[in-house]
LUMLO-606605 format. One record per residue (C-alpha): residue number from 1; residue in one letter; z, y, x. Coordinates in steps of 0.05 Angstrom, whole numbers, plus 5000, padded with zeros to 4 digits. Layout:
% LUMLO-606605
NUM / A / Z / Y / X
...
% end
This chain:
% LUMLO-606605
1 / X / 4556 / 5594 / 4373
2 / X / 4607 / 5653 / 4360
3 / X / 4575 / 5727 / 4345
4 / X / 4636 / 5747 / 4365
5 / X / 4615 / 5785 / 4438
6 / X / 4686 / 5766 / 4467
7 / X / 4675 / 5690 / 4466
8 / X / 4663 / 5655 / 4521
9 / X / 4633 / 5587 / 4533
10 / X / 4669 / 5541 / 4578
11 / X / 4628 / 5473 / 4604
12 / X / 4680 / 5419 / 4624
13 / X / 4647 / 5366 / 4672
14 / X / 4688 / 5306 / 4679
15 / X / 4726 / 5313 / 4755
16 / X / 4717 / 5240 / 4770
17 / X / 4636 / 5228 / 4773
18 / X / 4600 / 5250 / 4836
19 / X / 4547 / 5302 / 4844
20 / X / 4485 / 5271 / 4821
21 / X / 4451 / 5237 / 4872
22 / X / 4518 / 5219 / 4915
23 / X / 4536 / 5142 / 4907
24 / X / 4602 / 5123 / 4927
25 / X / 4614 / 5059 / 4942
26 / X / 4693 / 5038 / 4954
27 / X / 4712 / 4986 / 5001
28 / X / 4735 / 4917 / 4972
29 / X / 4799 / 4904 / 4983
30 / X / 4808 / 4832 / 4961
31 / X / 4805 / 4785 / 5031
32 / X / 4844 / 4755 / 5082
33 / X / 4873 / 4796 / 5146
34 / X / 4897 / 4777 / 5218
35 / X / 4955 / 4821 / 5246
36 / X / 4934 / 4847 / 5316
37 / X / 4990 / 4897 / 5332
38 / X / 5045 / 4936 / 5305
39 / X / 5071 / 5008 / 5331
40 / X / 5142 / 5020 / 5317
41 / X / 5156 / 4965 / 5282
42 / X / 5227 / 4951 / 5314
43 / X / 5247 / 5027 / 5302
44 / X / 5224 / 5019 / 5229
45 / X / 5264 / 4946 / 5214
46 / X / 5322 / 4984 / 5252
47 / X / 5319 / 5037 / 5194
48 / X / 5311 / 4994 / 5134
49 / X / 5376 / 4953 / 5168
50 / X / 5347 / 4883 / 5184
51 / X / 5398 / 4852 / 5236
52 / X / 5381 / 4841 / 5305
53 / X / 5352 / 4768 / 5306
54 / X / 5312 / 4772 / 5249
55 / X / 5278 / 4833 / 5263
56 / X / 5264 / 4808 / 5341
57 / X / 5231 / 4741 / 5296
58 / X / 5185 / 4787 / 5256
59 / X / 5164 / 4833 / 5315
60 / X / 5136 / 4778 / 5350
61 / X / 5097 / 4742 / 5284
62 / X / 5036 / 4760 / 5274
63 / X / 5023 / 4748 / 5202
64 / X / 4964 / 4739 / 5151
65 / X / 4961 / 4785 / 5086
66 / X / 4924 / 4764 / 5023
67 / X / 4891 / 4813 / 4974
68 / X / 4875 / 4783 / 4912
69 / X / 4855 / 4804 / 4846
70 / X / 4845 / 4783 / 4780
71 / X / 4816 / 4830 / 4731
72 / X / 4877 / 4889 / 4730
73 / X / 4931 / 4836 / 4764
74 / X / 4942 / 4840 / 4828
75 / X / 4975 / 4800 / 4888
76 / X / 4990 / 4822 / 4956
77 / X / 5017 / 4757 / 5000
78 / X / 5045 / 4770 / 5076
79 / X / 5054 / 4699 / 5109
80 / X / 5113 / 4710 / 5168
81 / X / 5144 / 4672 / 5207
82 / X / 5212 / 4671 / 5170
83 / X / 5185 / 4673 / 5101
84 / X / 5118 / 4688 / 5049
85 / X / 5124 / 4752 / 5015
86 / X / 5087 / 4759 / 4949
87 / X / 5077 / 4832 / 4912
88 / X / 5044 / 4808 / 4844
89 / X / 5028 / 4877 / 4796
90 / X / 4998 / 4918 / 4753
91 / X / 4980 / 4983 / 4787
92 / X / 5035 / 5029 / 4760
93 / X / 5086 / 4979 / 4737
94 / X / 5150 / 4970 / 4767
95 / X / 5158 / 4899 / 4791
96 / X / 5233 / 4871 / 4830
97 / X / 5223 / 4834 / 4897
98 / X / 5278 / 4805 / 4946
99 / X / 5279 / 4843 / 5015
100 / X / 5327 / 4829 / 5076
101 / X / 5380 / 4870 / 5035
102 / X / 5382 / 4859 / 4968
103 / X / 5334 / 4874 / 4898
104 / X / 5282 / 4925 / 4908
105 / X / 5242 / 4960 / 4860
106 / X / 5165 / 4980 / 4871
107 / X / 5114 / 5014 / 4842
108 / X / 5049 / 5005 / 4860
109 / X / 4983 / 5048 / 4860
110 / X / 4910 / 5043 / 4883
111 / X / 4876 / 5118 / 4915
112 / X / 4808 / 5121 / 4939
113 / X / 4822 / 5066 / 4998
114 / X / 4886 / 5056 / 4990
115 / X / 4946 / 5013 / 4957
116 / X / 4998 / 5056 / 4964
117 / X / 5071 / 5013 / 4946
118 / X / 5138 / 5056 / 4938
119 / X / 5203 / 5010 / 4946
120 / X / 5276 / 5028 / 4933
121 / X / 5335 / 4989 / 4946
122 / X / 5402 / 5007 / 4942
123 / X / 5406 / 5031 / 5013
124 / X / 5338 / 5060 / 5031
125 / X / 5263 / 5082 / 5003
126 / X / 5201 / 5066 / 5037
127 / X / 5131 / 5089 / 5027
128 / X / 5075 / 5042 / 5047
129 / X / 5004 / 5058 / 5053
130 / X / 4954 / 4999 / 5069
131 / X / 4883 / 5037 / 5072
132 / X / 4838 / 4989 / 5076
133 / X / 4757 / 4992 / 5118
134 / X / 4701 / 4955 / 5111
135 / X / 4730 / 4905 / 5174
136 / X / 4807 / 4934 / 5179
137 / X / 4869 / 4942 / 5139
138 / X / 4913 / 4991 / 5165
139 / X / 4991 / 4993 / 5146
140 / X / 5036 / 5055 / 5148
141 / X / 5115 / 5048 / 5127
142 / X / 5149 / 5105 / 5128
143 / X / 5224 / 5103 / 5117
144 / X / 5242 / 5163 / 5072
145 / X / 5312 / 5177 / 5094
146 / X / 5296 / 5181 / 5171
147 / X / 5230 / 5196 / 5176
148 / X / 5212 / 5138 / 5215
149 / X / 5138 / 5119 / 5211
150 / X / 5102 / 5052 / 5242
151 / X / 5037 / 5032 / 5232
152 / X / 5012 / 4966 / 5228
153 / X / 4936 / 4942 / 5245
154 / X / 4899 / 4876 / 5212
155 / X / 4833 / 4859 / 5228
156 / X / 4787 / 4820 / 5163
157 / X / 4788 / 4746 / 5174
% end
């Protein structure tokens, strides 16, 4: 320790570990999950420019999505009625996928309960959000250029 009556001692405590005592327990996001409804959902296709037919196909499928992981990989799989989507990643790494119109990029990241996925295409950028509970997965999309936001809500099969 310094004599010198200036110093100062400063005590760094790491931000990430909980006050003793407090446990926190995440939920698990791996698991299978039943669409139930969708708010907005037509507005939100409408933004991201998926044609009429299509989008009226989609609206009305009620899809599963698939959470899996294997040690730092992982996969996100939407079964719809017009086709599987499949989001396999590393949590920060930019994968390509093929969307309605054209190559997308997306980065993905995992918060507290959430995946959050950022997608750009050539014509628009959407933010999704799936926060997932202990029976629930909830969806938002937001599409950055309009502002349009939908939710979509999946009960754990």
């Amino acid at each position: 320790m310094s004599s010198d009556p200036r110093a100062t001692t400063t005590v760094l405590t790491p931000r990430l570990l909980p006050p003793p005592g407090v446990v926190i327990v995440m939920v698990q996001f791996e698991g299978k999950y039943q669409h139930e409804r969708s708010d907005n959902f037509d507005e939100f296709l409408k933004a991201i420019g998926v044609p009429m037919i299509p989008r009226k196909m989609v609206t009305s499928s009620n899809p599963v999505v698939e959470v899996v992981r294997e040690g730092d990989r992982w996969t996100i799989r939407m079964n719809t009625l017009i086709r599987t989507i499949e989001y396999n990643f590393t949590p920060g790494e930019v994968i390509s996928s093929e969307t309605m119109g054209g190559l997308a990029q997306n980065v993905f990241t995992i918060e507290n309960d959430c995946i959050r996925q950022t997608q750009r295409s050539d014509t628009y950028t959407t933010e999704v959000i799936r926060e997932f509970f202990d029976d629930s997965l909830v969806m938002t999309l937001t599409h950055v250029e309009s502002g349009i936001v939908c939710h979509r809500y999946f009960r754990r099969i």
